[in-house]
C-alpha positions in Angstrom: 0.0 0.0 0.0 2.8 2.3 0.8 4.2 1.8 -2.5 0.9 2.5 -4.1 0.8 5.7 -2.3 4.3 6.4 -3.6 4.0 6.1 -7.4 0.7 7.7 -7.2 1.6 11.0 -5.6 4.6 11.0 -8.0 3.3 9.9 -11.3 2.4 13.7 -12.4 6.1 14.6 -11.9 7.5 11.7 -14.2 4.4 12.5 -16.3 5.6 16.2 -16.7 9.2 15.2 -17.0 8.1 12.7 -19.8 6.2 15.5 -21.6 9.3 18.3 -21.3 11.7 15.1 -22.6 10.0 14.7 -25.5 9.1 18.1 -26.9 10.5 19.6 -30.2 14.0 21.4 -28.6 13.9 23.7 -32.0 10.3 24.4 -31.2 9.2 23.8 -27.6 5.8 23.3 -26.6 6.1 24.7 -23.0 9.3 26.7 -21.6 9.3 25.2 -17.8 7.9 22.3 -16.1 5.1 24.6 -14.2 4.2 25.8 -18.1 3.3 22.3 -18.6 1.9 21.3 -15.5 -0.9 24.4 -16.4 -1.5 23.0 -20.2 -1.9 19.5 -18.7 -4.3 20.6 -15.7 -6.3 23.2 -18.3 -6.7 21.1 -21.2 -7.1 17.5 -20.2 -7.8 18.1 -16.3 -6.1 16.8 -13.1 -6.4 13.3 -14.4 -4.6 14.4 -17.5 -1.6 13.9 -15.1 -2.2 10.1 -14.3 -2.4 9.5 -18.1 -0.5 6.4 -18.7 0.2 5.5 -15.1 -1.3 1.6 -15.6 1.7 0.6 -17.1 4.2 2.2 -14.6 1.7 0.7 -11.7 2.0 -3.2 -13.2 5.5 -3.1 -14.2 6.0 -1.6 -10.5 3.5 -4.8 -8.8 5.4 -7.7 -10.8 9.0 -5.6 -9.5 8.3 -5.9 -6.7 6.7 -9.1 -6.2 10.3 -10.7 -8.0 11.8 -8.7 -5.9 10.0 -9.8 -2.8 10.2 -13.5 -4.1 13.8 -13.1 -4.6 14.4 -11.9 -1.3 12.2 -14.5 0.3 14.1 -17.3 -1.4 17.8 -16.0 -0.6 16.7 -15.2 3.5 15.5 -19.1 3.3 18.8 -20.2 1.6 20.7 -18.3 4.0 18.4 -19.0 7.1 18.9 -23.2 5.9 22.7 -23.1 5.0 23.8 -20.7 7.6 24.4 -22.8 10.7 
């Protein structure tokens, strides 16, 4: 839960970051980070800023569940071979 709480109050900064990343650099879109943060919030609306997030939320749940599982295994290894 803590990790869902995480990603979700973060996911309109990488969302703005994504946008300012990918702009024209001859020809930009918006001139700052807060220039795009407005455009998002006035023309699609607060969720504009979650746009995209179900990807970065399931490749973030099967991360971390190897990376739980992975743990989990090695700690039972270690707890088995250790004495």
């Amino acid at each position: 839960a803590s990790g869902l709480a995480f990603y979700t109050s973060t996911l309109p900064i990488d969302r703005i970051k994504t946008i300012m990343m990918t702009q024209d650099l001859r020809t930009p879109t918006h001139s700052s980070s807060l220039a795009a943060f407005g455009s998002v919030v006035q023309t699609q609306g607060v969720s504009g800023l979650y746009r995209g997030c179900l990807p970065t939320l399931l490749r973030t749940f099967v991360g971390q569940a190897v990376a739980l599982t992975v743990y989990d295994r090695a700690m039972s290894a270690l707890d088995d071979s250790w004495w």
